[in-house]
GUROVEX-125701 format. One record per residue (C-alpha): residue number from 1; x, y, z; residue in one letter. Coordinates in Angstrom, 3 decimals. Layout:
N
[kolba NUM,[X,Y,Z],"a"]
...
// end
This chain:
377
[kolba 1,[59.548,-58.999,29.556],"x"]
[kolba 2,[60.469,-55.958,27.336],"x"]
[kolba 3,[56.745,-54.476,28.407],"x"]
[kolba 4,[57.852,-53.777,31.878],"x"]
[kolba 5,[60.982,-52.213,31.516],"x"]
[kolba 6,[59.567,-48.936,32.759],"x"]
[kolba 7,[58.069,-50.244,36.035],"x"]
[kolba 8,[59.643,-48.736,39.090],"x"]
[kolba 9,[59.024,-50.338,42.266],"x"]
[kolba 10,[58.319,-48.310,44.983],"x"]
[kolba 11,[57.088,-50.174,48.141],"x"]
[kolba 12,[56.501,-53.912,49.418],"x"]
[kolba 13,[59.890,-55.070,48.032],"x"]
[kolba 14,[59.583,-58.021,50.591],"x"]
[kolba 15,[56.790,-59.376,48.850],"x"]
[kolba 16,[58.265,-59.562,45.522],"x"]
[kolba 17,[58.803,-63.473,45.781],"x"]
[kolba 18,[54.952,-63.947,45.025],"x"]
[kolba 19,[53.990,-65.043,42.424],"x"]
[kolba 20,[51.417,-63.934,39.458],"x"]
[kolba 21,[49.106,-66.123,38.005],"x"]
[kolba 22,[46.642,-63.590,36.026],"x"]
[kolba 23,[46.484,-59.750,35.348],"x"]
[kolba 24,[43.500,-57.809,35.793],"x"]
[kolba 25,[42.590,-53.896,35.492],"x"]
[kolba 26,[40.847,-51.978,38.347],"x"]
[kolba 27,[38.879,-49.047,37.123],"x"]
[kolba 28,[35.218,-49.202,37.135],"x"]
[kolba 29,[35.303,-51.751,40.030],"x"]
[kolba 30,[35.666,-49.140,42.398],"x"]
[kolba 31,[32.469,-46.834,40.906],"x"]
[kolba 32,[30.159,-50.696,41.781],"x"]
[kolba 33,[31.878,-51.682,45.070],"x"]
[kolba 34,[32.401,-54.490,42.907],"x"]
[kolba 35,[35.970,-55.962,44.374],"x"]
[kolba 36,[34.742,-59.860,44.049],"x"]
[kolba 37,[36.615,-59.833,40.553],"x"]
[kolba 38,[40.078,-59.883,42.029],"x"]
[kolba 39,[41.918,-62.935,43.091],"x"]
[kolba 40,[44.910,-64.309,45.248],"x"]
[kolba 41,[47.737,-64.361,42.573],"x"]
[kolba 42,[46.268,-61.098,40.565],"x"]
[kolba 43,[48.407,-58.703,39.582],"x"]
[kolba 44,[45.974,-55.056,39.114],"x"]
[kolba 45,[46.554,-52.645,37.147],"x"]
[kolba 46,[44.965,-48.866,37.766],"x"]
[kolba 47,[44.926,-45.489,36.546],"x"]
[kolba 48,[43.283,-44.495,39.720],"x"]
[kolba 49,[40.940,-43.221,37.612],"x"]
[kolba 50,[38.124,-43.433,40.289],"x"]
[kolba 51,[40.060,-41.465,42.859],"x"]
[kolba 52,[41.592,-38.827,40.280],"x"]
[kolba 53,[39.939,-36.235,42.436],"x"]
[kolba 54,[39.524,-37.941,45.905],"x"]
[kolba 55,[43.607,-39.021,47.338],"x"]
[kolba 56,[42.041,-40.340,49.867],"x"]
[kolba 57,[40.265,-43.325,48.256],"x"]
[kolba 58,[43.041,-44.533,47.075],"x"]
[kolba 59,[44.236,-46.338,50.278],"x"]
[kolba 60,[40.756,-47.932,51.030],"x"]
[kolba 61,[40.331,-49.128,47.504],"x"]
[kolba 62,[44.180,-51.076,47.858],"x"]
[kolba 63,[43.005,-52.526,51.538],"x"]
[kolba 64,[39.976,-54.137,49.659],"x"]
[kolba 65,[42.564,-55.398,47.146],"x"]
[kolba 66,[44.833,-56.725,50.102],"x"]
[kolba 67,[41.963,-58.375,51.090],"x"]
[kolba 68,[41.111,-60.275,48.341],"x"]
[kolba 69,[44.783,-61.331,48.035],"x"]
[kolba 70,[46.158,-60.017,44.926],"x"]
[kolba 71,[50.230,-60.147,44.319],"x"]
[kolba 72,[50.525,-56.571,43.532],"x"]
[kolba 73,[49.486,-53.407,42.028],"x"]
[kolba 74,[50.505,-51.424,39.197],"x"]
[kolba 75,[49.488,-47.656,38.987],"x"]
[kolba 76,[50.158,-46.139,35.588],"x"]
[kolba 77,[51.128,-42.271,36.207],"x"]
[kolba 78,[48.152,-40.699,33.818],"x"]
[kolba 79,[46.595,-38.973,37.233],"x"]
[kolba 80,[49.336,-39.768,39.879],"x"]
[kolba 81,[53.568,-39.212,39.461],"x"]
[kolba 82,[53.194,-39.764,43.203],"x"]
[kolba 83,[51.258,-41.877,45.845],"x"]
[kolba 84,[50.972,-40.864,49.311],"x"]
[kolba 85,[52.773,-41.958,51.939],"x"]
[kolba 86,[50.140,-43.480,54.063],"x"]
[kolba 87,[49.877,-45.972,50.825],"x"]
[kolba 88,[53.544,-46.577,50.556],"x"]
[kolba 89,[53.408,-47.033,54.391],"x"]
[kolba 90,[50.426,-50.111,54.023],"x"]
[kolba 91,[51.778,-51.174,51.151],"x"]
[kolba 92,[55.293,-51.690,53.272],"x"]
[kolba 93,[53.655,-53.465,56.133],"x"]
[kolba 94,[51.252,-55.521,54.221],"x"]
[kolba 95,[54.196,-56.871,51.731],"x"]
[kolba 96,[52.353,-56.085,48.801],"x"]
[kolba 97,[54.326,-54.894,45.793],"x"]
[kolba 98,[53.814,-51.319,44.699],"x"]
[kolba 99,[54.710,-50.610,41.384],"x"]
[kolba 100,[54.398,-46.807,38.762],"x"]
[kolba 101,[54.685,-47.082,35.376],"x"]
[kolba 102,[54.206,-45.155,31.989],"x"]
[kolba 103,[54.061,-45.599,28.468],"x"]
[kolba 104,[52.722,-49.621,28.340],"x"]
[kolba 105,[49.158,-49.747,27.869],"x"]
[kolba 106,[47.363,-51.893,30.010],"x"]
[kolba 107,[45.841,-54.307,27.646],"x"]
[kolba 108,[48.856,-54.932,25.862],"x"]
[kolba 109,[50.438,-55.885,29.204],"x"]
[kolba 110,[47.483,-58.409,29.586],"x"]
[kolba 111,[48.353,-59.855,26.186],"x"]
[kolba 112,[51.759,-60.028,26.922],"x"]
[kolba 113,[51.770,-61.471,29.913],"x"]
[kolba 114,[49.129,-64.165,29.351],"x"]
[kolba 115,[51.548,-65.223,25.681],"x"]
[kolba 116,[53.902,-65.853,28.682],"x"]
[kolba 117,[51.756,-68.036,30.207],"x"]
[kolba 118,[50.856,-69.870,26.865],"x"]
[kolba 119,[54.718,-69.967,26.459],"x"]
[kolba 120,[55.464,-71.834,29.872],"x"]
[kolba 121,[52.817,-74.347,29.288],"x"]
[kolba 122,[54.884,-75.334,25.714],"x"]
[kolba 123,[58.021,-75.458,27.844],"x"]
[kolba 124,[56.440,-78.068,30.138],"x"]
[kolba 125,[55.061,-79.855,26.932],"x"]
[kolba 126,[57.928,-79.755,24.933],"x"]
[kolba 127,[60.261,-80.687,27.397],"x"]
[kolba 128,[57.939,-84.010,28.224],"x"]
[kolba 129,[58.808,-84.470,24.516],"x"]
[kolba 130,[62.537,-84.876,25.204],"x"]
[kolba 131,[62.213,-86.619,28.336],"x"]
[kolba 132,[60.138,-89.445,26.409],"x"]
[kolba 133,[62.530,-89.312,23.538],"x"]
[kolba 134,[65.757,-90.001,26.194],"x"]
[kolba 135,[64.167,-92.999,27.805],"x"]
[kolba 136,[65.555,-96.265,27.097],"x"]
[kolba 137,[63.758,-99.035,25.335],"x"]
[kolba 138,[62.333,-97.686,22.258],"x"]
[kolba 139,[61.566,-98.292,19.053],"x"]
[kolba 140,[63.370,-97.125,15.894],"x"]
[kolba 141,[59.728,-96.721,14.569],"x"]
[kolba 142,[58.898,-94.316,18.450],"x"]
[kolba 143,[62.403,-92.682,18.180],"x"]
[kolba 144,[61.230,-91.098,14.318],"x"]
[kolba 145,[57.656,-90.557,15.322],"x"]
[kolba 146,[59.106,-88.380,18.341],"x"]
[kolba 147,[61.740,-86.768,16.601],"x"]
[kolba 148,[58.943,-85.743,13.792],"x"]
[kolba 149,[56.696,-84.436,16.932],"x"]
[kolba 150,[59.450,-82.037,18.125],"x"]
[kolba 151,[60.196,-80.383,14.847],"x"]
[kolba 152,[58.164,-81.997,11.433],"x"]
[kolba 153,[60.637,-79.752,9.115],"x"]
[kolba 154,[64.064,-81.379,10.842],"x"]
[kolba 155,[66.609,-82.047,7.667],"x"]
[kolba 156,[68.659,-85.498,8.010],"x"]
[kolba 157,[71.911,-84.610,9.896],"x"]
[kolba 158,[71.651,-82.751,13.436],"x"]
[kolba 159,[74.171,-81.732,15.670],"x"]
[kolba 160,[72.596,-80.700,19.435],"x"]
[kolba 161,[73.756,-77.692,21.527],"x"]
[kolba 162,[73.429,-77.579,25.042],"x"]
[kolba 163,[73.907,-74.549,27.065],"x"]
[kolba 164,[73.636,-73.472,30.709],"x"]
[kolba 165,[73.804,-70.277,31.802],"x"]
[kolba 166,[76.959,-69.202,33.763],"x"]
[kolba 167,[75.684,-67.022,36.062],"x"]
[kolba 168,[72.689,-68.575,37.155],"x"]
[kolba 169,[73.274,-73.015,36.676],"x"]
[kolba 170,[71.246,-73.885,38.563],"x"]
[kolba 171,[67.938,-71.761,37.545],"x"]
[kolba 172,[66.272,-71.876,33.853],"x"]
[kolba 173,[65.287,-67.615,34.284],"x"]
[kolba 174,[67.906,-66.729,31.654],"x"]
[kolba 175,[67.156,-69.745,29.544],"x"]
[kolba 176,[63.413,-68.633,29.501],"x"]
[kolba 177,[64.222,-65.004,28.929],"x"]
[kolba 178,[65.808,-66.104,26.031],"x"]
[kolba 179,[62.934,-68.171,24.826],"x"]
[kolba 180,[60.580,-65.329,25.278],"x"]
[kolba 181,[62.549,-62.910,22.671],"x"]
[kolba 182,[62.642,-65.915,20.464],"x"]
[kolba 183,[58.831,-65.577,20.408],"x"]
[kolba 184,[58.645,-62.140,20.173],"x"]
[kolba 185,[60.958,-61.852,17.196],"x"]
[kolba 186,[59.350,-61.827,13.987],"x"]
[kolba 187,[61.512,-64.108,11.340],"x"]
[kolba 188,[60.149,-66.078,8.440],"x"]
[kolba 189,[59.479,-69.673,9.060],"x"]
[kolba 190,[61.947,-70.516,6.214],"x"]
[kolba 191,[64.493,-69.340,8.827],"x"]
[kolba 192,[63.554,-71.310,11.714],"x"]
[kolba 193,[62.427,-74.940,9.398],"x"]
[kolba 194,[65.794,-76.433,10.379],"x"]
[kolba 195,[66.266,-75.594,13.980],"x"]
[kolba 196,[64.580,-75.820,16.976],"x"]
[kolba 197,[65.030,-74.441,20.697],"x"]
[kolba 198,[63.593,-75.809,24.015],"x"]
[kolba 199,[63.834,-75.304,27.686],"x"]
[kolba 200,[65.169,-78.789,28.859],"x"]
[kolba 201,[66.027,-79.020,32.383],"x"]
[kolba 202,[67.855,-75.893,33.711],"x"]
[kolba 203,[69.806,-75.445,30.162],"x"]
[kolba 204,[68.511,-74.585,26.868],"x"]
[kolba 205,[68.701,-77.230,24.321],"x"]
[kolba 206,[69.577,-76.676,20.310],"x"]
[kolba 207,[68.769,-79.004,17.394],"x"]
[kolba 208,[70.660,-77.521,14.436],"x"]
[kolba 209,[69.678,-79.949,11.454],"x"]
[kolba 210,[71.567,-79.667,7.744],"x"]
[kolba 211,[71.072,-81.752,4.496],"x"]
[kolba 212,[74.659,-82.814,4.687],"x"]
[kolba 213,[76.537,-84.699,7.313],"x"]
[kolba 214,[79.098,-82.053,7.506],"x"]
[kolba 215,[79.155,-78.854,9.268],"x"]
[kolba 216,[79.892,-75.494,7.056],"x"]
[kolba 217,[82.071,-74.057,10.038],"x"]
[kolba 218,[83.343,-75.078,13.209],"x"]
[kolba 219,[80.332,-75.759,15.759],"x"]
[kolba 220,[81.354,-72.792,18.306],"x"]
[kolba 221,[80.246,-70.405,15.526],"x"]
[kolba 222,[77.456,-72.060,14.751],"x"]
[kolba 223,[76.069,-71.880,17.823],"x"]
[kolba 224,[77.321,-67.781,18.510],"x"]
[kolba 225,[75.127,-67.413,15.228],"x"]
[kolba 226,[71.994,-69.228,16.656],"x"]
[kolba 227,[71.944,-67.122,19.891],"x"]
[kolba 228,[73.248,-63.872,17.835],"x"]
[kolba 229,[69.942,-64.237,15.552],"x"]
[kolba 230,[68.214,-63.375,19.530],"x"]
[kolba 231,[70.749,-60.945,21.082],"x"]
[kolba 232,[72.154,-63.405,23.226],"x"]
[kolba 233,[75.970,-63.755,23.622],"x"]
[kolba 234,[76.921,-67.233,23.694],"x"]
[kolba 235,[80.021,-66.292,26.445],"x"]
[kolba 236,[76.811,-65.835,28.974],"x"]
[kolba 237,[77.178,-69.581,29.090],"x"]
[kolba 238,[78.409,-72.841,29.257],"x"]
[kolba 239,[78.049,-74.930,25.536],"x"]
[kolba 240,[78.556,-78.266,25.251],"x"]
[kolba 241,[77.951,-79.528,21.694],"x"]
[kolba 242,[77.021,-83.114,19.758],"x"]
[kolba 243,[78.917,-85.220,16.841],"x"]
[kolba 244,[76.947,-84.336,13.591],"x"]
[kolba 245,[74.195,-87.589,13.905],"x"]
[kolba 246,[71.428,-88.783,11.470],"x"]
[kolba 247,[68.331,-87.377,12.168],"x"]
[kolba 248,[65.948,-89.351,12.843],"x"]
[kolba 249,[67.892,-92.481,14.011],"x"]
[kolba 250,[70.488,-90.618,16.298],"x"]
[kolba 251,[68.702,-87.521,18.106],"x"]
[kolba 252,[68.484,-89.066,21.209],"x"]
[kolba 253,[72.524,-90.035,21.612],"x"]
[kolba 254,[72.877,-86.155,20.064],"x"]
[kolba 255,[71.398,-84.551,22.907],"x"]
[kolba 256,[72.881,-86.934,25.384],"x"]
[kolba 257,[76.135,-86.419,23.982],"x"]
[kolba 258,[75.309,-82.155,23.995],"x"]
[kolba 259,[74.215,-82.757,27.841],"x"]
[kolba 260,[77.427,-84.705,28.906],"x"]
[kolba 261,[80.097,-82.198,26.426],"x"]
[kolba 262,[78.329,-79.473,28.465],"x"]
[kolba 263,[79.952,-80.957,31.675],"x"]
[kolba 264,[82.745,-80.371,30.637],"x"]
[kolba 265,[82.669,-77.084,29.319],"x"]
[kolba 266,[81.000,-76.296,32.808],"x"]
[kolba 267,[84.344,-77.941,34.410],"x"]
[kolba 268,[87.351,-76.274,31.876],"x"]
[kolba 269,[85.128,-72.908,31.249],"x"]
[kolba 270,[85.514,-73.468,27.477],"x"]
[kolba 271,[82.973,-75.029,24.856],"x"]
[kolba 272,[83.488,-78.422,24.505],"x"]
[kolba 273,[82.677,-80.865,21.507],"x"]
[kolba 274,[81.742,-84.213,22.276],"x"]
[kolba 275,[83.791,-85.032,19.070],"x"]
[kolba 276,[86.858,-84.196,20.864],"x"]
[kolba 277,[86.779,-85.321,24.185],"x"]
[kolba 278,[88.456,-88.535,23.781],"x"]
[kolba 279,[88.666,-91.318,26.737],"x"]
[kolba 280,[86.658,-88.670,28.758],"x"]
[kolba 281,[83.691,-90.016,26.736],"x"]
[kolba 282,[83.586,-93.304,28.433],"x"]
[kolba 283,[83.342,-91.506,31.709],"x"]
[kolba 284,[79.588,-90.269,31.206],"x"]
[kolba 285,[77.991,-93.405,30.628],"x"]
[kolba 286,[79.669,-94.492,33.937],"x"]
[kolba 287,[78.821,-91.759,36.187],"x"]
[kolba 288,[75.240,-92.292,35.825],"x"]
[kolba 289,[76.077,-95.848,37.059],"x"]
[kolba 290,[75.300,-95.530,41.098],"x"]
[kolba 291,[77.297,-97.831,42.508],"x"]
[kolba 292,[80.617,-96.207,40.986],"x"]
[kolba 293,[78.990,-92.389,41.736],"x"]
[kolba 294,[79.311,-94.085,45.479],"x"]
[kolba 295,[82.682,-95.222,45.381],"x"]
[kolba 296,[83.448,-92.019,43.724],"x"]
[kolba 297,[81.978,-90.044,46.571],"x"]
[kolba 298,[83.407,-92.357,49.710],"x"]
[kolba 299,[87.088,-91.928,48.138],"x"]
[kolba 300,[86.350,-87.805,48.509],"x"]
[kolba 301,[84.778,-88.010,51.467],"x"]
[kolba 302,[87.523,-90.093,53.446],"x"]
[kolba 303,[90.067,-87.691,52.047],"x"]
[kolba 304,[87.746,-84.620,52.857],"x"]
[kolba 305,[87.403,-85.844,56.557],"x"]
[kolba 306,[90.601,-85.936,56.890],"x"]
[kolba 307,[91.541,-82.615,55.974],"x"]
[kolba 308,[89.062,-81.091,57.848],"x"]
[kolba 309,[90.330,-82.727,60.897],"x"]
[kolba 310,[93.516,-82.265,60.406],"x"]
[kolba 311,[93.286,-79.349,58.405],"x"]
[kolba 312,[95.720,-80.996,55.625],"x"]
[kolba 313,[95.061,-80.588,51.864],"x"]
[kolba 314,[95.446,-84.394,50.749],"x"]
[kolba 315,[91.944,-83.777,48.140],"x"]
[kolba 316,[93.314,-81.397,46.462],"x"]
[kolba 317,[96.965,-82.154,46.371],"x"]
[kolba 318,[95.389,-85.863,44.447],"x"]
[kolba 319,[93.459,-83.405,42.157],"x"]
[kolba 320,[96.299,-80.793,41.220],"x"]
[kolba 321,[98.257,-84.062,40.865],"x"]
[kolba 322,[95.905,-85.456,38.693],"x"]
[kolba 323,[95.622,-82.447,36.465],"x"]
[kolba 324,[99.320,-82.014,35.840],"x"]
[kolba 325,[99.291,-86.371,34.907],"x"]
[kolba 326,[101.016,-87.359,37.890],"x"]
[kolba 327,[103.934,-84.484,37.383],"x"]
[kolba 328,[104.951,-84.448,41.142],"x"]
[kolba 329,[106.566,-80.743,40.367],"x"]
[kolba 330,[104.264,-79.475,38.359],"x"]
[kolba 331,[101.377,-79.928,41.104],"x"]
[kolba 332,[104.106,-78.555,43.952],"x"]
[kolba 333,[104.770,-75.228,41.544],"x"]
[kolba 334,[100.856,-75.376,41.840],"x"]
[kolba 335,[100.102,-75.814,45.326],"x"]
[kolba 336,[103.476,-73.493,46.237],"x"]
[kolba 337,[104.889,-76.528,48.207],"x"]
[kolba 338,[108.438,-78.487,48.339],"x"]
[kolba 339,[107.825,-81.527,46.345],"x"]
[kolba 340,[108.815,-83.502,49.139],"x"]
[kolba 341,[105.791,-82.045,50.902],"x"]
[kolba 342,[103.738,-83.598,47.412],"x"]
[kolba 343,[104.640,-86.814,47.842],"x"]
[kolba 344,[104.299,-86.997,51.846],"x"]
[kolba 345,[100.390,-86.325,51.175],"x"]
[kolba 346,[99.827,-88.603,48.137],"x"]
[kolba 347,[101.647,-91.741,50.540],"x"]
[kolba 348,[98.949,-90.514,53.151],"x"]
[kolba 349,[96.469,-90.624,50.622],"x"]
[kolba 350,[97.106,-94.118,49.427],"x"]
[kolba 351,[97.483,-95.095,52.862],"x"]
[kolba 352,[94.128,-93.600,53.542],"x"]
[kolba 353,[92.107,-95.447,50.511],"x"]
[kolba 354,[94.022,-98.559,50.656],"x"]
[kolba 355,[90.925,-100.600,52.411],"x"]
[kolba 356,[88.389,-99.490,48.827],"x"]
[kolba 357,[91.342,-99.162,46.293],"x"]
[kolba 358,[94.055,-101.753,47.303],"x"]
[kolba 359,[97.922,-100.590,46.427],"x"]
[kolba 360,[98.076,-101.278,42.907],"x"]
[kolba 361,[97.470,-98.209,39.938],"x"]
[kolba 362,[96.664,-96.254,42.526],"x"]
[kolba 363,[97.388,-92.999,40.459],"x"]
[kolba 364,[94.884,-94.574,37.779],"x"]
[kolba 365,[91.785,-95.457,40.287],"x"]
[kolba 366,[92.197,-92.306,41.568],"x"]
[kolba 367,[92.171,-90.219,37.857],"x"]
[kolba 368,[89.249,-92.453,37.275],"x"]
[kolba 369,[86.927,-91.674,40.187],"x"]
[kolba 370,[87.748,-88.162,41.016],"x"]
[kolba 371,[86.621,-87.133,37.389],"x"]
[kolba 372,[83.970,-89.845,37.549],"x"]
[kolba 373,[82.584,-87.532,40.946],"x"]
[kolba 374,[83.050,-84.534,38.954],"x"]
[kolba 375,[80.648,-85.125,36.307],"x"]
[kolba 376,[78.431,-86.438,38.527],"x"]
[kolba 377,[77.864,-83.000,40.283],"x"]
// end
């Protein structure tokens, strides 16, 4: 959050994992022994006001905070630019998160902070919205009724984005970074009528709707001008994008289709339109079928057992091979081997997956199910 750019840590860095579930101000508490007020989970806030002429109480007034459990304290440098070190020493050994700042005042921290708050709860809300809208069974009449819950204003044709960030997949921090600038912003609502943003998952999720069923420039730019609107670079991640659907018939195969296009862009580290990915389409549907995801992951795992005992590379000689469609000097330019030394490991490999995958199009089963076990990561 922009508010605490200017907070400098400066002791219980282990206990920075902790987490904060309210923010409260000690002042006055001190002057009325009054330290019931704080909670676990508190972050507190202080001038140190009380002690602006006494050091001293300083350290007994952040023992009776470490008793009552708070996360950590915040001193705002109006009376101290320094603590002493005996406080920096508890602080150290009791894991508690010592932090100075300047400049923020502390109510607007409190305001900020609890927006955030407000803001996570409309994730978890929101995202139960798209969750209902994906599952199967429903109703033409449920499907428009949800659609009209997520954004009233949508226009008839939508194309989805989907985007995870590259550095951190497998974590939604950046995602809800993002969505807190988007709150913080101030644009008109005339700007915002036709799209709409959510946390789903770990990836952020974009519903661009239009009046027409064609897009006015290539969806790449479209979606560089959706996350340029909130200084955010779409190269920070991975964007897989939809077919331009109807509305409020076809929002729910848009957002699948985002989801799966985004596996892909994940797996070539380029943005990927569902539009164009060809036979690879029929592949997503089937690796969320469990039996195959199983045969997928027993061919891998016989060839991966055998390399590791024999410290061979039959896995990925099949997938260079695969990549360069079954060019057997292509892959050895590749893998900096003889060619002769290609096709040695792909008999091994055949010989190896015979018993699931019999001797016939073996090249084909096996272009099948090792992409099959890649989108299934």
């Amino acid at each position: 959050m922009p508010i605490f750019q200017n907070f400098r840590l400066i002791a219980g860095y282990t206990g920075l994992s902790r987490e904060v579930r309210n923010v409260d101000i000690l002042e006055y508490e001190w002057l009325s022994r009054n330290f019931d007020v704080f909670s676990p989970d508190d972050l507190v806030l202080t001038s140190l006001f009380f002690a602006k002429d006494e050091p001293a109480l300083i350290l007994s007034s952040f023992e009776k905070l470490a008793a009552r459990g708070v996360t950590a304290i915040a001193v705002k440098t109006v009376f101290y630019t320094e603590l002493p070190e005996d406080v920096i020493a508890y602080c150290d050994a009791h894991d508690l998160p010592l932090f100075l700042f300047d400049g923020a005042f502390m109510e607007d921290i409190i305001v900020n902070f609890n927006d955030v708050r407000k803001l996570e709860q409309s994730h978890r809300e929101s995202e139960r919205q798209i969750h209902d809208l994906l599952a199967p069974a429903r109703t033409p009449y449920a499907i428009e009724a949800a659609v009209r819950e997520i954004n009233a204003s949508f226009q008839n044709y939508v194309t989805a984005f989907y985007l995870i960030h590259r550095r951190y997949p497998g974590s939604p921090r950046e995602v809800t970074s993002f969505l807190a600038r988007l709150t913080y912003k101030q644009y008109s609502r005339r700007q915002l009528d036709n799209v709409t943003y959510r946390k789903y998952q770990n990836g952020l999720l974009i519903l661009y709707t239009t009046r027409e069923p064609a897009l006015d420039a290539p969806p790449e730019q479209i979606a560089q001008k959706l996350l340029a609107r909130y200084d955010t670079r779409l190269s920070d991640f991975h964007c897989g994008s939809s077919e331009t659907l109807p509305t409020f018939r076809a929002l729910r195969a848009a957002i699948q289709q985002a989801i799966d296009a985004c596996q892909i862009a994940r797996a070539t580290d380029a943005p990927a339109n569902y539009a164009g990915l060809g036979i690879q389409r029929l592949l997503f549907p089937m690796s969320r079928d469990e039996p195959l995801r199983r045969l997928a992951e027993d061919v891998v795992a016989t060839l991966q057992q055998y390399d590791e005992k024999y410290t061979s590379n039959l896995l990925d000689t099949c997938r260079a091979y695969i990549a360069h469609h079954g060019e057997i000097s292509k892959t050895a330019a590749t893998l900096y081997q003889h060619p002769n030394t290609i096709r040695y490991r792909l008999k091994k490999a055949e010989s190896l997956l015979a018993p699931v995958l019999g001797t016939e199009d073996v090249y084909e089963q096996l272009y099948f199910l090792l992409r099959l076990q890649e989108l299934g990561k």
